[in-house]
C-alpha positions as CSV (number, residue, x, y, z in Angstrom):
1,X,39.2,-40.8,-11.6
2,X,35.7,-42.5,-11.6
3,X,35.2,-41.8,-7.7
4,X,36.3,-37.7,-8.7
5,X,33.4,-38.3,-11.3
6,X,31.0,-39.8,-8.5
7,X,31.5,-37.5,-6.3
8,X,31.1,-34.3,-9.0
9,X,27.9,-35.5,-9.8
10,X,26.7,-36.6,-6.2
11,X,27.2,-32.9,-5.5
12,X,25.7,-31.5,-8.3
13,X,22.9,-33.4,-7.5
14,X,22.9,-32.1,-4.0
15,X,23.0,-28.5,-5.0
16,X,19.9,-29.2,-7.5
17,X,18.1,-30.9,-5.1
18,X,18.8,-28.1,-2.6
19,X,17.7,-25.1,-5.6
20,X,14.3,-27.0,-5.7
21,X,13.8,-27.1,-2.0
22,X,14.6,-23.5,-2.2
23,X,12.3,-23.0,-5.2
24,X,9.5,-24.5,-3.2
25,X,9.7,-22.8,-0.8
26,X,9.6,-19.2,-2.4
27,X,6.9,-20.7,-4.2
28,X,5.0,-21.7,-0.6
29,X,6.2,-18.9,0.8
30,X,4.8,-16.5,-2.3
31,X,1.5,-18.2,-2.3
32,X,0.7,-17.6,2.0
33,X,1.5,-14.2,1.4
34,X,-1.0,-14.4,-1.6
35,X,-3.5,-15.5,0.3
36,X,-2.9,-13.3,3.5
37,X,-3.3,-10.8,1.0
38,X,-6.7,-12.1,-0.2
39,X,-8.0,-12.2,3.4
40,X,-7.0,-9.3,5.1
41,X,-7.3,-6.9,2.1
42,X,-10.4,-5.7,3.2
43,X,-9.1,-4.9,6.8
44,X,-6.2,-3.2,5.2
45,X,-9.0,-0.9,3.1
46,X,-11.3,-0.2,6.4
47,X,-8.0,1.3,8.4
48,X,-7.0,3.2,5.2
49,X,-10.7,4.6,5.3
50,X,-10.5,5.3,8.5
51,X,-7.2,6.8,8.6
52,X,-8.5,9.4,5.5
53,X,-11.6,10.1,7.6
54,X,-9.4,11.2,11.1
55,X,-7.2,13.1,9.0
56,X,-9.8,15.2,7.6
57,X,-11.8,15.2,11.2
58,X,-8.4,16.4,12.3
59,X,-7.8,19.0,10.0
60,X,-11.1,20.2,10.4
61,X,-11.2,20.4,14.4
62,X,-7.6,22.5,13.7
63,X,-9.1,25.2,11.3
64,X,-12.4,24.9,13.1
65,X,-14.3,24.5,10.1
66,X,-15.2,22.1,7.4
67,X,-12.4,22.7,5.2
68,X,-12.3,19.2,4.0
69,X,-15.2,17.1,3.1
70,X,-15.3,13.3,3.3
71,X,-17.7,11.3,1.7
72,X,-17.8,7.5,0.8
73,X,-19.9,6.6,-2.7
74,X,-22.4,4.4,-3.1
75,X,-19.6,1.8,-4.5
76,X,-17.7,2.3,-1.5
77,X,-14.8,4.7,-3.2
78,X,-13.8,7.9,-1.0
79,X,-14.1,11.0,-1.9
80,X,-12.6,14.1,-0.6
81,X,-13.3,17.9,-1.1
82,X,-11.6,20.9,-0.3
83,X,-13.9,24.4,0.1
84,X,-13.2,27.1,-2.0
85,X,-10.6,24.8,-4.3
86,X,-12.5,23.0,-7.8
87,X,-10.0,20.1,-6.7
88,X,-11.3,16.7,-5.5
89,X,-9.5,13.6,-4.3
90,X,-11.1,9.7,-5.2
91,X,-9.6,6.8,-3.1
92,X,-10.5,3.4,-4.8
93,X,-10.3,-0.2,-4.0
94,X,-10.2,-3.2,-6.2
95,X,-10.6,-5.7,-4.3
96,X,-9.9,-8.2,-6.7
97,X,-6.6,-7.2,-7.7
98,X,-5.6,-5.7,-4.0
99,X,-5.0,-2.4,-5.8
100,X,-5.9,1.4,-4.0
101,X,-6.0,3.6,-6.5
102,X,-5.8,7.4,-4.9
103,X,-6.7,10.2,-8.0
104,X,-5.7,13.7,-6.6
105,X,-6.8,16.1,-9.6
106,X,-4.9,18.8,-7.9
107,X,-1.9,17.2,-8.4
108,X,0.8,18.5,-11.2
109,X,0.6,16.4,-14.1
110,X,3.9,15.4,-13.8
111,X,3.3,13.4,-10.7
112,X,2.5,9.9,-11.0
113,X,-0.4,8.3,-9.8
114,X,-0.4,6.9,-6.4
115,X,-1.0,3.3,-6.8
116,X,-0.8,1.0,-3.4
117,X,-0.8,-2.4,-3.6
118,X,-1.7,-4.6,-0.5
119,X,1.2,-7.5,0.1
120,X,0.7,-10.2,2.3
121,X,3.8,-10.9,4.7
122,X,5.1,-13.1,7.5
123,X,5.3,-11.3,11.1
124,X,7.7,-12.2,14.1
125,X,5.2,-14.5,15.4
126,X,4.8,-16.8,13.0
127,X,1.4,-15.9,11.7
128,X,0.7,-13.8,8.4
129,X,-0.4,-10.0,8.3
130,X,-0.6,-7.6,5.6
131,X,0.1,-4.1,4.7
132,X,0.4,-1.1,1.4
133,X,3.4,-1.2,-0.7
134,X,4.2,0.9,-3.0
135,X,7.1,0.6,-5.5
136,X,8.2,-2.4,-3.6
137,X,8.1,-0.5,-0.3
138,X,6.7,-0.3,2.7
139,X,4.2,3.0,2.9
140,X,3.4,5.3,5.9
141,X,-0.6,6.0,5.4
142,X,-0.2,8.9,7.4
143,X,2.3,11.0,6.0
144,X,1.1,9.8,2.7
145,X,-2.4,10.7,3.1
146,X,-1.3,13.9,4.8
147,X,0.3,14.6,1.6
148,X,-1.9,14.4,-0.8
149,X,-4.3,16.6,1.5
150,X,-1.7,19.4,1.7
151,X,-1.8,19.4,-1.9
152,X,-5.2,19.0,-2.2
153,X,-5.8,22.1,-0.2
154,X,-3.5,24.2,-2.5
155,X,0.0,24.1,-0.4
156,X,2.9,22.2,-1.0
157,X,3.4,18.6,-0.5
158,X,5.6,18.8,2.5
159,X,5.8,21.8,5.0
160,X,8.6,24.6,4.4
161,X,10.4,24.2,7.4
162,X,9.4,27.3,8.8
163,X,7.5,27.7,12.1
C-alpha cells in the first residue's frame, strides 16, 4: 500500500511539474509576442497607412476624381474626406498601447467602434512577426478599410450583389 502511495504522489508530482513547464512557457511564449508587438508596431501602422492611402488613390483613379481626400495630421493620425458628404473618417495609433483606433462619423450609431489591436505572433520559420486583430481575430485591412470607405462615401458596407 505504501509503494501505491509512492507512486500516487511521484505522479502528481510529475503532472505539477509538467503544469509549470507548461505555465512557463505560455508565460515565455506571451511575453516574445509582447515584445514582437512593441517592435514591429510601428511597421504594422506605416502598411496600414499605406494601405488607406492606395485605396483612396485607387478609388480616385476609378471615379477619375478626387472623391476621397487623404490627409495625415500633424500628430500623425489619418484623416479621410469624402466630397459632397459632411462625413469624415480619423485613423489613430497609440503606440504605446498598440491600439488603431478608426472613428467613421458616417457610421450608424449602432455600430461599434472599430478598434484593432496589433498582436505579436510566432511564423513558420521560427522568427516573430506581427499583425491587427480584432475581437481575437485575424483582420483583412483591405476589405476592412474598403468598408468603412463605402460607408463613408454614403453606400452600404458591402456591395449588393448586383453587377
Amino acid at each position: 500500500m505504501a509503494d501505491e502511495s509512492i507512486r500516487r504522489a511521484a505522479q502528481e508530482y510529475l503532472a505539477e511539474r509538467l503544469n509549470e513547464v507548461n505555465e512557463d512557457g505560455l508565460t515565455y511564449e506571451h511575453s516574445l509576442n509582447r515584445d514582437g508587438a512593441i517592435a514591429l508596431a510601428p511597421a504594422v501602422w506605416r502598411k496600414v497607412a499605406e494601405t488607406v492611402c492606395a485605396l483612396c488613390d485607387e478609388w480616385n483613379a476609378i471615379t477619375k476624381e478626387n472623391t476621397l481626400t487623404c490627409k495625415e495630421t500633424p500628430l500623425g493620425d489619418l484623416r479621410i474626406r469624402c466630397s459632397g458628404r459632411p462625413h469624415q473618417m480619423v485613423i489613430r495609433f497609440e503606440a504605446g498601447r498598440r491600439l488603431i483606433r478608426i472613428d467613421n462619423t458616417a457610421r450608424a450609431e449602432c455600430e461599434p467602434k472599430v478598434i484593432l489591436s496589433i498582436e505579436g505572433y510566432a511564423t513558420d520559420t521560427g522568427t516573430r512577426d506581427a499583425r491587427l486583430m480584432r475581437n481575437q481575430e485575424p483582420v483583412n485591412l483591405d476589405t476592412l478599410i474598403l468598408g468603412q470607405l463605402r460607408v463613408l462615401a454614403g453606400l452600404s458596407r458591402r456591395t449588393s450583389g448586383k453587377t
